[in-house]
C-alpha positions, 0 to 999 in steps of 0.5 A: 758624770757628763760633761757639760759639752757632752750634754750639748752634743747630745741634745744637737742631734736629738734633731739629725737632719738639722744636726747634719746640716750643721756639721759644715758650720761646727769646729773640727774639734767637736767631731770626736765626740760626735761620733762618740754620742751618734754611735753611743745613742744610734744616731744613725744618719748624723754618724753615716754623715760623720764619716763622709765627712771625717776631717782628719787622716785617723778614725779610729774605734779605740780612740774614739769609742774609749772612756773620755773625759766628757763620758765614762762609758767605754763602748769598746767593751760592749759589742758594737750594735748592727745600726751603728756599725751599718751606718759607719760602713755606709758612711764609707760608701758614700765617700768613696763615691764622692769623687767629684769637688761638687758632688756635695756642699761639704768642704772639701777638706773634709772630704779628702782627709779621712785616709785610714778607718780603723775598726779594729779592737771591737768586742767579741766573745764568740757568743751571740747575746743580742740580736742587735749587737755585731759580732766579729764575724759580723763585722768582717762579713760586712766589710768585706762586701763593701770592698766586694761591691766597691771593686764590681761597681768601680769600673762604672763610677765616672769622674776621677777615682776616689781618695783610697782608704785603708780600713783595718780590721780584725779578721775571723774566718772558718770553713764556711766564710773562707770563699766570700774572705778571700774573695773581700781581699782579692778585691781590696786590691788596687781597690780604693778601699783597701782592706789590711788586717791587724788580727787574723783568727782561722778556726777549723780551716784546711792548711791549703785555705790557710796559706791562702789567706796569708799569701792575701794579707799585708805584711805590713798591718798584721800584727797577730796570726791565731790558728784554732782547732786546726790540728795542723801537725808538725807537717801541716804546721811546716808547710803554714809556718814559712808563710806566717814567718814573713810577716816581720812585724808579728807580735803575737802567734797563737798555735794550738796542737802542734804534735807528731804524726804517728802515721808517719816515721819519726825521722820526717817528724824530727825534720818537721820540728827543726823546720819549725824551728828555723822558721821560729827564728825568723821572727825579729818582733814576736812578743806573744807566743801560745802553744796549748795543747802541743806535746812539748815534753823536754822540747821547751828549750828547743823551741824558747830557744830560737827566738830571737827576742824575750817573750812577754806573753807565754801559753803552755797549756796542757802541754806536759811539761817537764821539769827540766822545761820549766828549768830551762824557762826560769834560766832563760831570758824570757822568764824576766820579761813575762807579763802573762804566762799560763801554765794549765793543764800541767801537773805542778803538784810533784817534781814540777812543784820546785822548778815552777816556784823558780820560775815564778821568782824568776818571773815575779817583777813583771809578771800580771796575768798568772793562769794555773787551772788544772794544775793538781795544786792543793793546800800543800803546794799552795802554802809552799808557794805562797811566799813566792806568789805574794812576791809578784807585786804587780800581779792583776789576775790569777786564775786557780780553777780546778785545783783541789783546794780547801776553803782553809787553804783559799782563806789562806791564799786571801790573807797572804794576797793583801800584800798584792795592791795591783790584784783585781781578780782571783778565778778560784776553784770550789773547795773540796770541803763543798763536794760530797764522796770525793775521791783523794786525790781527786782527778780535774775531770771530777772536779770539773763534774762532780756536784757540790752542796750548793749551802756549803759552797753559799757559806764559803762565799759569805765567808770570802766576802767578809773577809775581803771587806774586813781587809778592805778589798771590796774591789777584788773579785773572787770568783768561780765563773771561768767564762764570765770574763773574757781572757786577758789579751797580751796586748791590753796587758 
């Protein structure tokens, strides 16, 4: 239910002009949850107002935008929509054009308080729903033509400079966005809209574009570096990796087909790798490292080796993994401190299946996120690992899709999961008792393709179901929908 205060907010700017002529007159302590209801309920010219007039240092989106106590809605988990957002930026504008004392009947400590905007942590899960909504590409585009204009129309502004501001922003750029980017933070600089970047995500982006960016962004602010579908190479990943490791603040690096180049001898391949690996050892705050889809067979010590702090949050998908890795891993010092680990793609079903159960003891006081799709895990190797599994006390996720399970084996799984208080989600694959003609063992390709008797797949479900409410865990969600929830990100863990 809403608060009382909240249902007040909300009927004092049903009427906006009258509303922002009152915002001089109302407690600074009321503008938190003016802002929250102006961009919950797009009341664009009271928000826009809001921030010209912020009265605090700090307007930051996850504080704001969260569930409160006044209102259960938390729209950081909604995408934002384009008036609201528009509105925030315009809002900036105008107060970076405000630089003379009587250039508004606002008070003049409101005017010069606001020194950061942080719009970082906004939803985004890469597809477009509504046309009315903000993506992050959307999102950075629109920033980045304010700091644009801000630094072209500067030279023109009369009266002393405006109080600058420092806007962080997660930043997603590709081939296509490159130019206008890095155009946005050549011109935040010295600029008083300065524009510093918490997450950077390159998609499909060439080594020398890459480099650029990074040589453009504050060591200060960036806390994660994610390069995706580049197929850097070990020699592209050489030449980008000095330049990601000297921002001494990283806490999370996201690094995907890092392999060899057959094209060239593999003494230059050896070189490139311990390059990487020196480079690796300069990091002092790197808690979050994912390597999916590198060749990383019987390298894993290797590379686990030179960081100089325990990960918290390790992605090893498809990476074909050997036993002595996954070894190496529950021996070393970061096994004890994961929170999430993802292990897809790796076949854990043979002489993997004993070195991954120690790693999971290892593991089990402090892991909560626990990814094996496409693993060839079947009833057997489940059953074997469930006394293992229910050790892991805190465990919230656990993500099984695409491993050949039957419905007895995933009845299993849920009677010995009761044990697990914390756990809310459960990615489960269809049992193989649903497909028809399938072959043993089954490949993850036919299971990912295959079809399945739609009527024996709907029993399941029902079955599942009442035994979760018999059990009392109406609140745990069972599920076959991969791509229905946004993967957990290690720094929501």
């Amino acid at each position: 239910m809403h608060t009382l205060v909240f249902l007040s907010t909300r009927q004092v700017l049903q009427c906006q002009p009258a509303a922002c002529q009152a915002l001089p007159l109302l407690p600074r302590e009321l503008f938190p949850l003016l802002f929250k209801v102006a961009f919950m309920d797009k009341k664009t010219v009271v928000l826009r107002e809001l921030v010209h007039t912020w009265p605090f240092p700090l307007l930051s989106f996850q504080q704001l935008l969260q569930e409160c106590a006044h209102c259960s809605r938390a729209l950081l988990q909604e995408r934002p929509s384009t008036e609201s957002m528009q509105a925030v930026i315009l809002g900036l504008t105008a107060r970076l054009h405000t630089s003379e004392p009587g250039a508004s009947t606002q008070p003049l400590c409101r005017k010069h308080a606001l020194r950061v905007l942080d719009m970082t942590g906004l939803l985004d899960d890469g597809v477009e729903q509504d046309p009315g909504t903000m993506s992050m590409w959307d999102c950075t585009a629109a920033v980045a033509r304010t700091c644009i204009a801000q630094q072209q129309g500067g030279a023109t502004e009369p009266g002393p400079a405006p109080v600058p501001v420092e806007v962080r922003v997660d930043l997603r750029v590709n081939r296509a966005s490159y130019a206008f980017l890095r155009e946005a933070l050549r011109s935040s600089v010295g600029s008083p809209l300065r524009l510093c970047c918490r997450d950077l995500r390159a998609e499909d982006l060439p080594m020398r574009n890459t480099v650029a960016l990074l040589q453009l962004l504050d060591a200060g602010c960036l806390r994660r570096v994610d390069l995706r579908f580049n197929n850097l190479g070990l020699r592209g990943l050489s030449v980008i990796i000095p330049h990601v490791a000297r921002f001494q603040h990283l806490a999370s690096l996201r690094l995907h087909y890092v392999h060899g180049d057959s094209r060239q001898p593999s003494v230059d391949g050896e070189d490139n790798f311990r390059y990487f690996l020196a480079q690796m050892g300069r990091f002092t705050c790197l808690r979050e490292l994912s390597m999916g889809s590198s060749l990383l067979s019987g390298r894993l010590d290797q590379l686990l080796s030179t960081l100089q702090s325990p990960l918290e949050s390790l992605e090893l998908a498809f990476c074909a993994l050997l036993p002595e890795d996954l070894r190496f891993l529950a021996r070393s010092p970061h096994a004890a401190h994961l929170k999430k680990l993802d292990l897809s793609g790796n076949d854990l079903s043979g002489s993997q299946l004993a070195p991954f159960q120690g790693l999971l003891q290892a593991s089990a006081a402090t892991l909560l996120h626990l990814e094996l799709t496409e693993c060839q895990l079947a009833d057997t190797q489940l059953l074997a690992t469930l006394p293992i599994l229910t050790q892991c006390a805190s465990l919230r996720y656990l993500g099984l899709y695409g491993n050949p399970l039957s419905m007895a084996g995933l009845k299993e799984l849920l009677r010995d999961s009761a044990a697990q208080a914390e756990l809310r989600t459960v990615v489960h694959p269809f049992p193989v008792d649903c497909y028809e003609g399938l072959p043993w063992p089954p490949p993850a390709s036919v299971l990912l393709e295959a079809s399945i008797n739609e009527e024996k797949f709907a029993r399941v479900e029902a079955e599942l179901h009442q035994l979760l409410l018999a059990s009392g865990r109406a609140h745990v969600l069972w599920t076959t929908d991969i791509y229905g929830r946004l993967a957990a990100d290690y720094f929501s863990l």
